[in-house]
C-alpha positions as YAML, in Angstrom:
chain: A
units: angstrom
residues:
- id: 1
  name: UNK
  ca: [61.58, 39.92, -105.39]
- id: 2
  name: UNK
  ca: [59.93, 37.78, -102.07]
- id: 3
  name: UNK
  ca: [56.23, 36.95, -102.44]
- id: 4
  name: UNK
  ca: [54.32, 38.07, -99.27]
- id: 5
  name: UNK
  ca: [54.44, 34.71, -98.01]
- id: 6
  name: UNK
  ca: [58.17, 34.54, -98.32]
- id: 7
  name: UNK
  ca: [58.57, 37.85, -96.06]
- id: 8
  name: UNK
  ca: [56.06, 36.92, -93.34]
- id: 9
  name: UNK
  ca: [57.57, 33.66, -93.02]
- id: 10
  name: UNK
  ca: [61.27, 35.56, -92.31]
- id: 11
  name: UNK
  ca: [59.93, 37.75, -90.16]
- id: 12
  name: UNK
  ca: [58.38, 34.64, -88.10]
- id: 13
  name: UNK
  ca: [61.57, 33.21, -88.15]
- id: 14
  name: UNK
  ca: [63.09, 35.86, -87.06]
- id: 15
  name: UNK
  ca: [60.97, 36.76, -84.19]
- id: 16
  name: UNK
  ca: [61.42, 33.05, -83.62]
- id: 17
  name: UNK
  ca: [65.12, 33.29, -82.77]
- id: 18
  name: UNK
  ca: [64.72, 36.28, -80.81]
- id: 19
  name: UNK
  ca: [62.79, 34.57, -78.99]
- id: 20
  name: UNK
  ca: [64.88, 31.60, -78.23]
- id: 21
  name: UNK
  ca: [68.07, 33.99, -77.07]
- id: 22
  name: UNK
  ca: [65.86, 35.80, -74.21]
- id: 23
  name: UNK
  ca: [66.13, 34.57, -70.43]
- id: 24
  name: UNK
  ca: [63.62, 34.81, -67.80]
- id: 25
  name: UNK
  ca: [63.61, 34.29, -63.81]
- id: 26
  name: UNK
  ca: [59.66, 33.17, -62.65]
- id: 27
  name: UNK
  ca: [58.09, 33.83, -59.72]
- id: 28
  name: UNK
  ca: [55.07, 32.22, -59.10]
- id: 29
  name: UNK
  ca: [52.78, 32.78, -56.19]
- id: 30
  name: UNK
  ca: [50.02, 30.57, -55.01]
- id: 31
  name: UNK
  ca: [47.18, 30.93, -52.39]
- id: 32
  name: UNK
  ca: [46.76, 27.01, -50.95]
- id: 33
  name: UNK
  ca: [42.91, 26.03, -49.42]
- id: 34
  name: UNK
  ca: [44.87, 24.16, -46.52]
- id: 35
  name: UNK
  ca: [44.65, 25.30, -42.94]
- id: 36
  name: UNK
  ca: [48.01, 26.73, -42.12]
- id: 37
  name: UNK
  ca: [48.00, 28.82, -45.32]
- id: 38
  name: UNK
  ca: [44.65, 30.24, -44.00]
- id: 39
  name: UNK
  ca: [45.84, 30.71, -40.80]
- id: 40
  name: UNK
  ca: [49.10, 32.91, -42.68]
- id: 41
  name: UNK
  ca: [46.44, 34.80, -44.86]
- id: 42
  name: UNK
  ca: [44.47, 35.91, -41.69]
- id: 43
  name: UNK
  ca: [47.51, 36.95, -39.74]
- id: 44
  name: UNK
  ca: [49.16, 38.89, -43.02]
- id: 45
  name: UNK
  ca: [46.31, 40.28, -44.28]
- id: 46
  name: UNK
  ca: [47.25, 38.67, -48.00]
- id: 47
  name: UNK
  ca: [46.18, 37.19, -50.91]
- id: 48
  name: UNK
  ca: [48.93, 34.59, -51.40]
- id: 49
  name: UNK
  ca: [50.71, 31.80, -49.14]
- id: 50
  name: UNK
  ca: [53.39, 31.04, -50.94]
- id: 51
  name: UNK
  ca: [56.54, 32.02, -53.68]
- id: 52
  name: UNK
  ca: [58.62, 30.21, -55.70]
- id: 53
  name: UNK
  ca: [61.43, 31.16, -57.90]
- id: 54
  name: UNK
  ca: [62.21, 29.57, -61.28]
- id: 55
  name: UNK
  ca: [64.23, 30.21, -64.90]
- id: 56
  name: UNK
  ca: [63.04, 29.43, -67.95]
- id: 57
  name: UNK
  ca: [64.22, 26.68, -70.23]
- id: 58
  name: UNK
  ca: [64.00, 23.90, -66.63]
- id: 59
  name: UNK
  ca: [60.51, 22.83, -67.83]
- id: 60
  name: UNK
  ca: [58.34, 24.56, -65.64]
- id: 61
  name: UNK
  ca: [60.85, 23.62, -62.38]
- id: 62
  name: UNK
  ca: [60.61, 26.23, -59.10]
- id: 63
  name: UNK
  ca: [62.41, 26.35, -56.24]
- id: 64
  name: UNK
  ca: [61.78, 27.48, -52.40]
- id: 65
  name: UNK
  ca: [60.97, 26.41, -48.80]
- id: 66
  name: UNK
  ca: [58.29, 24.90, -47.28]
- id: 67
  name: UNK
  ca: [58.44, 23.34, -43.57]
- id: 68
  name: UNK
  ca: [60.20, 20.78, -44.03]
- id: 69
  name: UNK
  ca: [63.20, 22.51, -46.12]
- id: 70
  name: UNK
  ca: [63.49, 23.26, -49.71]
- id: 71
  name: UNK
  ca: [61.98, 21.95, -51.96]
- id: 72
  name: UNK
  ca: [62.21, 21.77, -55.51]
- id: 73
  name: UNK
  ca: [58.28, 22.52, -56.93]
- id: 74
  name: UNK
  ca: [56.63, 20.91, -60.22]
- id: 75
  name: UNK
  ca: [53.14, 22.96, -60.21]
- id: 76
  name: UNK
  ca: [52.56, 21.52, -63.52]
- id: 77
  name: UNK
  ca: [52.68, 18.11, -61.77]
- id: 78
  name: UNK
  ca: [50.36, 19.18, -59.11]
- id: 79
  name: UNK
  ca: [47.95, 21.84, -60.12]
- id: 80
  name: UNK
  ca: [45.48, 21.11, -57.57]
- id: 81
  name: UNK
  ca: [45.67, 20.87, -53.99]
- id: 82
  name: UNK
  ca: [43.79, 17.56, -52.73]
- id: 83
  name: UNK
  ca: [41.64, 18.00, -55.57]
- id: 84
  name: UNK
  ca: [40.78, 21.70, -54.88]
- id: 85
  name: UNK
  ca: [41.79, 24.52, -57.39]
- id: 86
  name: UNK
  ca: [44.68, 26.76, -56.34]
- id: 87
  name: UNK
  ca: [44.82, 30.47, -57.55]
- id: 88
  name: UNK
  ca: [47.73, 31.71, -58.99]
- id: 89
  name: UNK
  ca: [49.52, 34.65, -60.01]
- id: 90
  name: UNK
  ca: [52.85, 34.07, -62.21]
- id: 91
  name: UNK
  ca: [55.44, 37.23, -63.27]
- id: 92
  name: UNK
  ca: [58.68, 37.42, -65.48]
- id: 93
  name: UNK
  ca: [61.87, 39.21, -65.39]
- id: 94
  name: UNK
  ca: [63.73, 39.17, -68.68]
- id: 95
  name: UNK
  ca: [67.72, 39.47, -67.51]
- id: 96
  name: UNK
  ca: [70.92, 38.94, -69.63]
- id: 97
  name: UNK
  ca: [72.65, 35.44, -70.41]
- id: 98
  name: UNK
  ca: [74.73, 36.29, -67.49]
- id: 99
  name: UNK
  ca: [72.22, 36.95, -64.86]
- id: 100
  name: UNK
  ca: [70.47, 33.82, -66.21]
- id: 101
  name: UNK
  ca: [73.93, 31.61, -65.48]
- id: 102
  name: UNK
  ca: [74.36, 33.23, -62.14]
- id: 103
  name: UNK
  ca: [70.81, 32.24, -60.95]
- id: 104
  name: UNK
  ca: [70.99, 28.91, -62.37]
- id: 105
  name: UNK
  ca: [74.05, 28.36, -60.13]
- id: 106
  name: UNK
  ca: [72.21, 29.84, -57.03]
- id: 107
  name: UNK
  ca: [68.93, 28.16, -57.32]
- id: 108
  name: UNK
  ca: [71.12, 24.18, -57.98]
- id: 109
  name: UNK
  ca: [73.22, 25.24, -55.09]
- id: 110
  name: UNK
  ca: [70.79, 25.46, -53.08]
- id: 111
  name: UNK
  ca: [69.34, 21.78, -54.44]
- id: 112
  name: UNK
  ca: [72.77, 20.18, -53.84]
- id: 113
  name: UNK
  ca: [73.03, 21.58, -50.35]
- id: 114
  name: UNK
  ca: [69.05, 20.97, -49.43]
- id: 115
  name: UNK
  ca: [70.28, 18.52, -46.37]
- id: 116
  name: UNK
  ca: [71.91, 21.70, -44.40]
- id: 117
  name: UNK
  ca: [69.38, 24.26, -44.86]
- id: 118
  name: UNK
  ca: [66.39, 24.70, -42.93]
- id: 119
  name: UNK
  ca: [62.79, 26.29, -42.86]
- id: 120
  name: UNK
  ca: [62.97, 29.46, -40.70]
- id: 121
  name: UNK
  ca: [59.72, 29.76, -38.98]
- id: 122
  name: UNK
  ca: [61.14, 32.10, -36.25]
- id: 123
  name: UNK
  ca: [62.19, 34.78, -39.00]
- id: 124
  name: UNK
  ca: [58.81, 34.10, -40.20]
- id: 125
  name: UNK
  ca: [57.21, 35.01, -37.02]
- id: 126
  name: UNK
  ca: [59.60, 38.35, -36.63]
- id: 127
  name: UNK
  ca: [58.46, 38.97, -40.38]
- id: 128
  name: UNK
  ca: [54.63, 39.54, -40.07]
- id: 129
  name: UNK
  ca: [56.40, 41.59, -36.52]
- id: 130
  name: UNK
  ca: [58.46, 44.05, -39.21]
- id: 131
  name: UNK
  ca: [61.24, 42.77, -37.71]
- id: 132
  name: UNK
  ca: [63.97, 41.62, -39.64]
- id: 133
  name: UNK
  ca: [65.56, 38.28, -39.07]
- id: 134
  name: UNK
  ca: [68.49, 35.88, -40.81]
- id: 135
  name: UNK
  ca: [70.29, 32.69, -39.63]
- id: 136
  name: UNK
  ca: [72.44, 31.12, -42.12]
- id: 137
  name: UNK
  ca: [71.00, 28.47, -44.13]
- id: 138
  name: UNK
  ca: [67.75, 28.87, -42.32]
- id: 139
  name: UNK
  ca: [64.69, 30.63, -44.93]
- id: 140
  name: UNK
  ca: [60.90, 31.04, -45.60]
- id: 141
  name: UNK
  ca: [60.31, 31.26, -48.78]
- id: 142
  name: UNK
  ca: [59.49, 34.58, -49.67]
- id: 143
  name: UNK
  ca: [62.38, 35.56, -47.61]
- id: 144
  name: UNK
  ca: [64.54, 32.84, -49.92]
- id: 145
  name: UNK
  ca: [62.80, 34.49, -53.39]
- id: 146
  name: UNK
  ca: [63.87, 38.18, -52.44]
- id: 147
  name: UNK
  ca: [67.32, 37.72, -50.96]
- id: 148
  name: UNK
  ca: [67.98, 35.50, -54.62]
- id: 149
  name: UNK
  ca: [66.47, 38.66, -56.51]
- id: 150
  name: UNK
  ca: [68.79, 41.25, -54.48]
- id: 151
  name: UNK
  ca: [71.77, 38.46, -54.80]
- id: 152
  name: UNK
  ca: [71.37, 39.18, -58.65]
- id: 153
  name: UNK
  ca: [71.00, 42.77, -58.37]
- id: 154
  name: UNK
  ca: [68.08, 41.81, -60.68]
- id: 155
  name: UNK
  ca: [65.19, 44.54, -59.38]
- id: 156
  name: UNK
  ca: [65.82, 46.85, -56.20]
- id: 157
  name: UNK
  ca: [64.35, 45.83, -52.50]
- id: 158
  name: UNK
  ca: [62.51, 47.95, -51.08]
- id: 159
  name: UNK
  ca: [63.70, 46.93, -48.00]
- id: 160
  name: UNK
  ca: [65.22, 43.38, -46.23]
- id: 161
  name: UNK
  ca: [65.23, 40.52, -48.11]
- id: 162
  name: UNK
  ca: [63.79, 38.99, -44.43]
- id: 163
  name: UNK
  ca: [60.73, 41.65, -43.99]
- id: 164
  name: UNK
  ca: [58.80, 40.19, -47.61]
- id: 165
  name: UNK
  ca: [55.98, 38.03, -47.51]
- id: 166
  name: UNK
  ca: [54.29, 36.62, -50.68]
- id: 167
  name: UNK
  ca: [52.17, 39.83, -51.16]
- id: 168
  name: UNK
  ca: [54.97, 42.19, -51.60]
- id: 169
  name: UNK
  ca: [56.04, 40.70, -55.10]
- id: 170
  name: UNK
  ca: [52.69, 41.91, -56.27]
- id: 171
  name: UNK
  ca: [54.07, 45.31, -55.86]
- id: 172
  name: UNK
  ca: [57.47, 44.77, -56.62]
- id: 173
  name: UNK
  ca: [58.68, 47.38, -59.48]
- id: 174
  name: UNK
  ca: [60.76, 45.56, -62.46]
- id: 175
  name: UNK
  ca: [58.47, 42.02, -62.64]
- id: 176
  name: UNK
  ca: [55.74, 41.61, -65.10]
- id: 177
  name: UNK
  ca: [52.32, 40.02, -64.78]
- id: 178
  name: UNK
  ca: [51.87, 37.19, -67.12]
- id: 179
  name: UNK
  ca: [49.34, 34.71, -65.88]
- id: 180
  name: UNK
  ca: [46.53, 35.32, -62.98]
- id: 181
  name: UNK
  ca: [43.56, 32.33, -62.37]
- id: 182
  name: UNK
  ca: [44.28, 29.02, -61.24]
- id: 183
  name: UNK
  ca: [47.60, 26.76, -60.89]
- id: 184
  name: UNK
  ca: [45.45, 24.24, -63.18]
- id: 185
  name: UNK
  ca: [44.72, 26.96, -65.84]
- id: 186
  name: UNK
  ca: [48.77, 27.88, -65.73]
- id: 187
  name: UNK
  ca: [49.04, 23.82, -66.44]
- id: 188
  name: UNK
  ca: [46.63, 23.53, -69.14]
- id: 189
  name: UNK
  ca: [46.83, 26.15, -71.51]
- id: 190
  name: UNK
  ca: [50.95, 27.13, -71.19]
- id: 191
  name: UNK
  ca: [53.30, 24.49, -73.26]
- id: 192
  name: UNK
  ca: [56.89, 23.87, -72.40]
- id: 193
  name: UNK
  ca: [57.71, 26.77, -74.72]
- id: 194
  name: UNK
  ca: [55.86, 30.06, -72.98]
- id: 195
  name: UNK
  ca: [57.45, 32.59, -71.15]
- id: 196
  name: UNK
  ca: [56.52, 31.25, -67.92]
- id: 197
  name: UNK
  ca: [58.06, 27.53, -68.79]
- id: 198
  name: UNK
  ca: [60.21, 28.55, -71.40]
- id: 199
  name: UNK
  ca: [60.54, 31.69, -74.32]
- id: 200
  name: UNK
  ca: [56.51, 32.53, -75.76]
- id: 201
  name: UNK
  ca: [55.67, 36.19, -74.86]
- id: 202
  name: UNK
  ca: [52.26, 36.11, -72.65]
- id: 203
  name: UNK
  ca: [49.97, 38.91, -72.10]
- id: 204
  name: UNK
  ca: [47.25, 39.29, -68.97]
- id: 205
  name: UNK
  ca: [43.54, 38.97, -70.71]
- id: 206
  name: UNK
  ca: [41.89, 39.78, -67.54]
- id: 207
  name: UNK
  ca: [42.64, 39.54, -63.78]
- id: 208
  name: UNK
  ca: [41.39, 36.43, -63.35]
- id: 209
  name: UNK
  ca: [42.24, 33.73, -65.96]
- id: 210
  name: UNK
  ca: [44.65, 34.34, -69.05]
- id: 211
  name: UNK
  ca: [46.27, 32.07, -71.18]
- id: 212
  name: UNK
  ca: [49.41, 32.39, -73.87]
- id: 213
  name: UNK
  ca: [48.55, 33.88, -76.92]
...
């Protein structure tokens, strides 16, 4: 008969491998203290400047655009903005093996083809207009984030990929709230291993700082 020990060690193990078979997509949004991002935040009305789109297991790699193209994004690397904190909010989508494969694909096709894309700052205009606007190979980023979601058929849109700004992801059904404080919080406290960077489950302690349990 297993001692105590014995069992709760099994069931760790178990968990463990559980654990290592689930796939996540990231999103993380992040409010930057520069001037432009202010400028965005007055004329949206939002809390956030900016999305990003990663999969676990790349070691805390995202991917988007910025104004000068896309970019691939290493918050960990950078978790403060000319040394000024950056709030954050980071959510996770568990999806199947396959889901995971196709948005692998998506997100390094984008990264081999970076040269002929382009920021879109026209559809970003139209955007904050409700007016919906797309020019192949030419994004913003939460415009990039949302038309990779609906390419996956990963959560519904509630409406064109081109008509969501950083704020609508706060409110987008199917995506689950796993870190909310500051980009160098995220970088501190989550290992290579968490949900967010890799497989750990995370829960929200409060709505402004949480770290992996």
């Amino acid at each position: 008969m297993l001692d105590t020990n014995t069992e709760q060690n099994n069931t760790q193990t178990t968990t463990a491998k559980k654990n290592e078979r689930k796939r996540y997509i990231h999103i993380l949004l992040v409010r930057y203290p520069d001037t432009f991002s202010k400028l965005f935040r007055f004329i949206s009305r939002g809390r956030y400047s900016h999305v990003s789109i990663g999969v676990s297991g790349s070691d805390g790699l995202f991917y988007s655009y910025v104004t000068k193209g896309f970019r691939k994004e290493f918050p960990r690397k950078h978790p403060t903005f000319k040394g000024k904190e950056v709030p954050c909010r980071l959510y996770c989508l568990e999806v199947s093996d396959e889901v995971y494969d196709v948005a692998k694909g998506i997100l390094e096709d984008h990264a081999s083809h970076a040269q002929d894309c382009r920021y879109n700052p026209f559809g970003l205009f139209l955007c904050l207009m409700k007016i919906a606007h797309k020019k192949k190979n030419q994004y913003f980023c939460s415009q990039f984030v949302s038309e990779v979601l609906d390419q996956l058929h990963a959560v519904p849109l509630a409406k064109h990929s081109a008509l969501y700004l950083p704020d609508d992801f706060t409110k987008m059904k199917g995506l689950n709230l796993r870190f909310a404080g500051y980009l160098s919080e995220l970088s501190r406290n989550i290992n290579a291993d968490s949900c967010c960077i890799g497989n750990c489950p995370m829960e929200v302690h409060n709505e402004e700082t949480c770290y992996c349990r």
